[in-house]
C-alpha positions in Angstrom: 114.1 108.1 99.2 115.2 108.9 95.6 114.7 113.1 94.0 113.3 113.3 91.2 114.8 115.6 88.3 118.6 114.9 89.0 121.2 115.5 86.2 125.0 114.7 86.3 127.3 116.6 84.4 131.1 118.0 84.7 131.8 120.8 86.6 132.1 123.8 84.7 134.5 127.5 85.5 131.3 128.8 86.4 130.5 126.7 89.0 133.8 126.8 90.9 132.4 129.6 93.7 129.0 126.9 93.8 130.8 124.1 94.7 133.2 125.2 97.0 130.2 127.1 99.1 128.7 123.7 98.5 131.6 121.5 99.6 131.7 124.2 102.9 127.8 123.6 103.8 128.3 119.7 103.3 131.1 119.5 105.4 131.1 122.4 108.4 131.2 120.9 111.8 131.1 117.5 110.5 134.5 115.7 111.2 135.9 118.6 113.4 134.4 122.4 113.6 134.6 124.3 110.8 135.9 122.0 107.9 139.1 122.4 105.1 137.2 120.8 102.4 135.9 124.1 100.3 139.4 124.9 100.5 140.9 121.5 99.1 137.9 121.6 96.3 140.0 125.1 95.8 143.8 123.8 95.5 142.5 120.7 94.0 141.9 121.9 90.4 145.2 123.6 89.7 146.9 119.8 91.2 148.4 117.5 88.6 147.2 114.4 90.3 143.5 116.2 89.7 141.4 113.7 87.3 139.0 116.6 85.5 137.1 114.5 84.0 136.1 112.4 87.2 134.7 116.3 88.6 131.0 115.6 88.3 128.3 117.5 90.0 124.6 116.6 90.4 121.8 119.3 89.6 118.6 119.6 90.3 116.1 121.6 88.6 119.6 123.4 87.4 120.4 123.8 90.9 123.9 122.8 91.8 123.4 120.1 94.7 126.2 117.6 94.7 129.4 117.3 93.6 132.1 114.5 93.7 136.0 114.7 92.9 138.8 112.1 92.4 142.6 112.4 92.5 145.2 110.0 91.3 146.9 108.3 94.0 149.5 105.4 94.4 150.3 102.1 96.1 154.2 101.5 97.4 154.1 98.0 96.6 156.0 95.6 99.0 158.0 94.8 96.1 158.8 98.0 94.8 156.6 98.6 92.6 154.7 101.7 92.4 151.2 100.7 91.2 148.6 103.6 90.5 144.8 103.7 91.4 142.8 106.3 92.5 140.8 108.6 94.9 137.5 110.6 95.7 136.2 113.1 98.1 135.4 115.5 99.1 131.7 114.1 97.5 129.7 116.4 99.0 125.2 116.7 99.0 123.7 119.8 100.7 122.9 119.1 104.2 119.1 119.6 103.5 119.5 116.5 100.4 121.1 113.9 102.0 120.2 110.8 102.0 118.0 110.7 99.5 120.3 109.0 96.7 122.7 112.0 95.1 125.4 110.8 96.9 124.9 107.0 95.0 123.9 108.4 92.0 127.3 110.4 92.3 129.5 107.1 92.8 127.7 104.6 91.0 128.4 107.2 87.6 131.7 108.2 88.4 132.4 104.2 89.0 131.8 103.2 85.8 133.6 106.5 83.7 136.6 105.9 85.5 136.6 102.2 84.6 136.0 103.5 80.9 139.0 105.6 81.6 141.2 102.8 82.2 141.7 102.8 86.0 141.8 99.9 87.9 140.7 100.4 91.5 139.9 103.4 94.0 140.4 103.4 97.5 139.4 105.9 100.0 139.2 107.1 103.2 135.6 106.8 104.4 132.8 105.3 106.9 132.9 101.4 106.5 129.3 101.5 107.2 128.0 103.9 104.8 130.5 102.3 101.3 130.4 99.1 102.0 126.8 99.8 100.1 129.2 100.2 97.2 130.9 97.4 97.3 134.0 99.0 99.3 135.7 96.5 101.6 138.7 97.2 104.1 141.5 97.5 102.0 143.5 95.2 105.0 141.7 92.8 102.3 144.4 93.1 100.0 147.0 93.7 102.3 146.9 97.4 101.7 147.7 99.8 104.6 148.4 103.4 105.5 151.5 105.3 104.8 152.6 104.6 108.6 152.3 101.1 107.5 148.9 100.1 109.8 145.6 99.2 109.1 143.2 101.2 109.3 139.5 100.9 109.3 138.3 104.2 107.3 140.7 103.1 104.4 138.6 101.1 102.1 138.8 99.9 98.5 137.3 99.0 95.3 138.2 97.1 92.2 137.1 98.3 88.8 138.7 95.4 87.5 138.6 91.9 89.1 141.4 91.0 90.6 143.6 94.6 90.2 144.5 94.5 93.6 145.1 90.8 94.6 148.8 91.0 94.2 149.9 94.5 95.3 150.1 94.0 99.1 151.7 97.5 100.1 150.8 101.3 101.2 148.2 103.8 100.3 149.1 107.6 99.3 147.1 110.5 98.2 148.4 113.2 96.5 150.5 116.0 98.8 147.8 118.0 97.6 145.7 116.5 101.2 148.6 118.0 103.3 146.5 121.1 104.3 147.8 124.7 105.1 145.6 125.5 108.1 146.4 129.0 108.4 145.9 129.3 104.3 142.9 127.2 104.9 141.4 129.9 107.4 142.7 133.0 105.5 140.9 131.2 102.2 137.6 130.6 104.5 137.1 134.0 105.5 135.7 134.6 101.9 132.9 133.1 102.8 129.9 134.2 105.7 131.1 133.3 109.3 129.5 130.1 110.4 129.4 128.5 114.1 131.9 126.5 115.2 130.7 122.8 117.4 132.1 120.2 118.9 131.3 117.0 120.0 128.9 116.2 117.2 127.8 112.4 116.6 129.7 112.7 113.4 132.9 114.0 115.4 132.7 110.9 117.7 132.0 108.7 114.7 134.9 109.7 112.8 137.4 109.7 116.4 136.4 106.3 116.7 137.6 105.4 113.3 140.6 107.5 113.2 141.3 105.1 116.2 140.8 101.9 115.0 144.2 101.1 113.7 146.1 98.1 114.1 150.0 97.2 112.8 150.5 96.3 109.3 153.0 93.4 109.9 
């Protein structure tokens, strides 16, 4: 299913306090209870590794219901090399809207402004079975692994130019921005209404079982 009426635009000042309640809503109780992502949305703007105009949010009927951002973000090449690409989420739909296209609307557009921009691939943590829609694939495709040096299954990637990542075999960082203050998340969270805290959700398991499935980069 597809809504009707949906505009994409940059985030604006104004709709800082939106987004972040947004982001919150999106993400509560889905990977573990309670979530850190309004709080990242928060820190992330003020980051230099933030890619402003890659901040798009998705509107309908001027109501603020989606919203995607992207960070730079680097591969340690085998070699050497450092060799830049970059990074999205949080992308985040109000509960109530999703799956009904935002969220591919969301990608597909920042896809092609950030090959206008110049970059050359993104990679992401993320459900193999939900991006490989995109065209995502595991980046163990291009020899790409985690910062501990394994594979992992969530981290995926995608060239916006053919062939940008065929010969940088190496290790995937994001920004230090990711490396989350728990107790600043908490203190920042208690801006907003308290919200119940769950457990053991399908979307918990989902993302346990994919944290897990991790093999040695060798």
């Amino acid at each position: 299913m597809q809504r009707e009426n949906i505009r994409l635009r940059q985030e604006r000042a104004s709709d800082y306090r939106i987004v972040e309640e947004l982001t919150r809503e999106a993400f509560w109780n889905h990977y573990v209870p309670g979530c850190n992502e309004h709080y990242l949305v928060h820190m992330m703007r003020e980051s230099e590794s933030f890619i402003k105009e890659l901040d798009i949010v998705a509107t309908e009927n001027e109501t603020l219901v989606g919203n995607i951002m992207y960070t730079k973000a680097i591969i340690r090449c085998d070699n050497g090399e450092i060799y830049p690409v970059i990074s999205f989420g949080p992308i985040s739909v109000l509960p109530e809207l999703q799956g009904q296209g935002i969220g591919t609307l969301l990608i597909e557009h920042t896809k092609k402004l950030a090959k206008d921009l110049g970059c050359k691939a993104i990679l992401i943590y993320g459900d193999p079975s939900y991006y490989s829609r995109f065209g995502f694939v595991p980046a163990e495709t291009y020899k790409i692994g985690t910062p501990d040096n394994m594979y992992a299954a969530p981290l995926l990637a995608f060239e916006l130019i053919e062939g940008a990542l065929s010969d940088c075999p190496g290790r995937f960082f994001v920004d230090p921005i990711f490396d989350i203050d728990e107790a600043k998340a908490k203190e920042f969270d208690k801006r907003f209404p308290n919200k119940e805290l769950q457990d053991s959700s399908p979307s918990q398991e989902r993302f346990l079982q994919l944290v897990n499935m991790r093999t040695p980069r060798i």
